[in-house]
PLY file of the C-alpha trace (Angstrom):
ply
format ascii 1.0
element vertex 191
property float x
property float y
property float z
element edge 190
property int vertex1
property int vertex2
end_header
16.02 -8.90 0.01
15.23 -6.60 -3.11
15.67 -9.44 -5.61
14.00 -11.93 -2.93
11.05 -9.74 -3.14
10.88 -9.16 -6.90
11.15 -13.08 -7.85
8.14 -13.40 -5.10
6.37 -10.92 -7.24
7.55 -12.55 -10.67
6.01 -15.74 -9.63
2.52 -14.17 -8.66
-0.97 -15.96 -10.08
-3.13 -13.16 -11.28
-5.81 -13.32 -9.15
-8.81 -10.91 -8.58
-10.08 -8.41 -11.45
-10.68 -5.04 -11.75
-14.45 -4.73 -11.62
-15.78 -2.36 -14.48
-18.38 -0.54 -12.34
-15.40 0.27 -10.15
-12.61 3.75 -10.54
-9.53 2.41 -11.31
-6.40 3.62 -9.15
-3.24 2.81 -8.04
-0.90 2.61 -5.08
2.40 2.43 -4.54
4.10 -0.37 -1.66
6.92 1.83 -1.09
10.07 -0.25 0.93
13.71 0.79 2.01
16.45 0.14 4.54
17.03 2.05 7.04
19.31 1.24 10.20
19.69 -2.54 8.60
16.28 -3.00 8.37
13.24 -2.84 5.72
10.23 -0.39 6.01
7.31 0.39 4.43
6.38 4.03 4.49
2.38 5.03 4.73
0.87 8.13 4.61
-2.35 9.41 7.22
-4.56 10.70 4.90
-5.99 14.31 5.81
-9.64 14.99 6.65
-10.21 17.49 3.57
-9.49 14.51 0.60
-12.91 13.24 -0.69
-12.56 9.46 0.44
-11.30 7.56 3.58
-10.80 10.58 5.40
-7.94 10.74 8.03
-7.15 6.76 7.29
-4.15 5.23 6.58
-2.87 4.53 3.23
-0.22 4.24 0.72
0.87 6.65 -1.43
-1.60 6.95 -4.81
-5.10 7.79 -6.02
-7.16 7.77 -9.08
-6.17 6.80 -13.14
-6.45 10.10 -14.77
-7.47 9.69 -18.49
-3.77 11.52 -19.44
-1.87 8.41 -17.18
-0.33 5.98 -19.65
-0.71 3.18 -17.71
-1.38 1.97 -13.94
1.88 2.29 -12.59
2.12 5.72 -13.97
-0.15 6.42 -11.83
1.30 4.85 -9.34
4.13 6.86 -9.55
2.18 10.18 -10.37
0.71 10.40 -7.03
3.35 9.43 -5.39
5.34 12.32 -6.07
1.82 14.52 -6.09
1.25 13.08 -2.22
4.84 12.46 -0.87
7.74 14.50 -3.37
9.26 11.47 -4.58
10.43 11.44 -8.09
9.16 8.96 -10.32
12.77 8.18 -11.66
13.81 7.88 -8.10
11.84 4.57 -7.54
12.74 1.10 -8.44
9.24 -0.55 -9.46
9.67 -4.63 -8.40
6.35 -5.93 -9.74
2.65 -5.94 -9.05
0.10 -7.25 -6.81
-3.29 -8.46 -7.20
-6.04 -5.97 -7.77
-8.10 -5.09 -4.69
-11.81 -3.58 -4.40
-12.14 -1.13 -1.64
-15.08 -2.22 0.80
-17.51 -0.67 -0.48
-16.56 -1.09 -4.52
-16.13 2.07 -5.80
-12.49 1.75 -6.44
-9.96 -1.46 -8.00
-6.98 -0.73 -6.66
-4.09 -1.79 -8.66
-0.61 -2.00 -6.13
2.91 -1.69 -7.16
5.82 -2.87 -5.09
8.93 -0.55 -5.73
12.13 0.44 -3.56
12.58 3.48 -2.67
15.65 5.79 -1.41
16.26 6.55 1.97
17.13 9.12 3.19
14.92 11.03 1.06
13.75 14.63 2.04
9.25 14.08 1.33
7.21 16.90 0.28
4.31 16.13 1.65
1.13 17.36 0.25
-0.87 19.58 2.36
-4.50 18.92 0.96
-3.51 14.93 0.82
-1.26 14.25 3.19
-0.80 15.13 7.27
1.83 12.66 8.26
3.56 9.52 6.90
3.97 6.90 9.08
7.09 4.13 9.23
6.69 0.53 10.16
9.23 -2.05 10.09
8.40 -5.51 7.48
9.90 -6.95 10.57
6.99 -5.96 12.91
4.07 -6.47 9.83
5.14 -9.88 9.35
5.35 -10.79 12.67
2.75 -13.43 13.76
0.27 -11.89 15.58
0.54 -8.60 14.26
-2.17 -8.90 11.78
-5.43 -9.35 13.33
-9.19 -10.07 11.76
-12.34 -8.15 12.95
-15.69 -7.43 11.58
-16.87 -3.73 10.32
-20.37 -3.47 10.51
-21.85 -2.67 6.82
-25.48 -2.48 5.98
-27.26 -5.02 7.33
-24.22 -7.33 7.75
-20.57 -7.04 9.05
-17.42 -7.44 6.42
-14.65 -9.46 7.54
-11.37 -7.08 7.79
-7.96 -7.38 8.39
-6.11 -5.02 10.49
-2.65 -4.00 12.37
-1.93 -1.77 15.37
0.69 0.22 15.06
1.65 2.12 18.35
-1.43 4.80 18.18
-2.08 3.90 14.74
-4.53 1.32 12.73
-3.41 0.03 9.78
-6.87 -1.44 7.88
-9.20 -2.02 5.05
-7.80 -1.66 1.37
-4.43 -1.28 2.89
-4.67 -3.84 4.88
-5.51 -6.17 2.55
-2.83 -5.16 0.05
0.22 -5.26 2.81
-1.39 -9.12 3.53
-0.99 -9.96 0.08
2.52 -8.37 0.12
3.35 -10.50 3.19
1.84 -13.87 2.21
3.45 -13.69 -1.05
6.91 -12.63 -0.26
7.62 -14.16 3.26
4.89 -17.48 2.97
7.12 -18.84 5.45
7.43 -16.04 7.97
10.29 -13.57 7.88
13.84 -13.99 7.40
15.98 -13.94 10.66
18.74 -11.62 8.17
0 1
1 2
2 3
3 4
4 5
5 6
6 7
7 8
8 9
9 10
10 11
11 12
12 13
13 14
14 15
15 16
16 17
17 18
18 19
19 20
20 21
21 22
22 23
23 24
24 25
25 26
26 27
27 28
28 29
29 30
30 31
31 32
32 33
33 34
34 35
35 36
36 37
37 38
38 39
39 40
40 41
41 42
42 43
43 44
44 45
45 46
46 47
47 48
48 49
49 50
50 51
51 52
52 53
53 54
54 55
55 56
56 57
57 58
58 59
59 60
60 61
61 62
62 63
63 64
64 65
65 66
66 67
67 68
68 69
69 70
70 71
71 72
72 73
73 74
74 75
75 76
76 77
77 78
78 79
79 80
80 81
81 82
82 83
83 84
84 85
85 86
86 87
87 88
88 89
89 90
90 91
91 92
92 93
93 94
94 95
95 96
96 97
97 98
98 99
99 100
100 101
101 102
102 103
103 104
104 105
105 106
106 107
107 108
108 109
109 110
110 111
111 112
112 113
113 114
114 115
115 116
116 117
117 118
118 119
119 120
120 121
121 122
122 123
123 124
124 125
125 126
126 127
127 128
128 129
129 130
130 131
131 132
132 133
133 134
134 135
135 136
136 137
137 138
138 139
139 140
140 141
141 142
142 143
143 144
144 145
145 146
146 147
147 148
148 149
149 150
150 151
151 152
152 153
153 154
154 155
155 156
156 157
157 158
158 159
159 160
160 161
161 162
162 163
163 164
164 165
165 166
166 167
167 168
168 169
169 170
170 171
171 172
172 173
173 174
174 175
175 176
176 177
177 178
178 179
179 180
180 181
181 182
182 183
183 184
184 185
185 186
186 187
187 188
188 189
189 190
């Protein structure tokens, strides 16, 4: 699966920019095996962080001036949010840039494997929980639903998944439906 998923990524178009008016950042699509099966691994933001308060998210944050490059950063908050060393993750590639709703950040993702089991630090002022879901389940058809969020004087199209109690949406969203379409385009594998 690891080197399934890094060809996908290999093979990507660059799509999307990074918009200038927008605060770069940069997340990390963490994946492992557990139990025979592939996870991704989220993080439930706490309600003291400046933006997208109590929300979903993967690990990462804002490009600090000192961050050689994107996926430094990537990595940087990582281990700031969660306690996982940057030498202990296996970067795969890159996705597309994505602008959060409302603009003010251009998100870049990285894909990278990570080790499990792994004892997290989680950051108290960042981080409440983390939150695994099974590839399995996000793939799924009929997983991923569309809504509208109302915004302005308009509503915004947005993607979303329902995880037990939780909601998996906006920026995430659309970066784990970019992940999806461009790894498993034809659904997932059956092993």
């Amino acid at each position: 699966m690891k080197e399934h998923i890094r060809q996908a990524l290999s093979q990507r178009k660059a799509e999307g920019t990074s918009s200038r008016e927008a605060i770069p950042a940069a997340v990390l699509l963490p994946l492992y095996r557990k139990e025979c099966e592939w996870f991704t691994l989220f993080t439930r933001r706490t309600y003291s962080v400046e933006a997208h308060k109590g929300q979903i998210s993967f690990p990462g944050g804002m490009h600090e001036e000192e961050d050689k490059t994107l996926e430094y950063t990537a990595l940087r908050e990582t281990f700031e949010e969660i306690g996982i060393e940057p030498n202990d993750i296996e970067i795969l590639g890159r996705l597309n840039y994505q602008l959060t709703g409302g603009g003010l950040f251009s998100i870049s993702p990285f894909v990278g494997i990570i080790p499990y089991p792994y004892t997290l630090k989680l950051s108290n002022e960042e981080v409440a929980s983390v939150l695994e879901v099974p590839i399995k389940y996000l793939a799924s058809e009929g997983t991923m639903r569309e809504g509208l969020y109302p915004l302005n004087n308009g509503a915004l199209p947005v993607y979303f998944w329902q995880y037990g109690s939780e909601l998996i949406w906006g920026a995430t969203s659309k970066i784990l439906k970019g992940f999806l379409e461009l790894v498993f385009p034809h659904g997932y594998p059956e092993n």
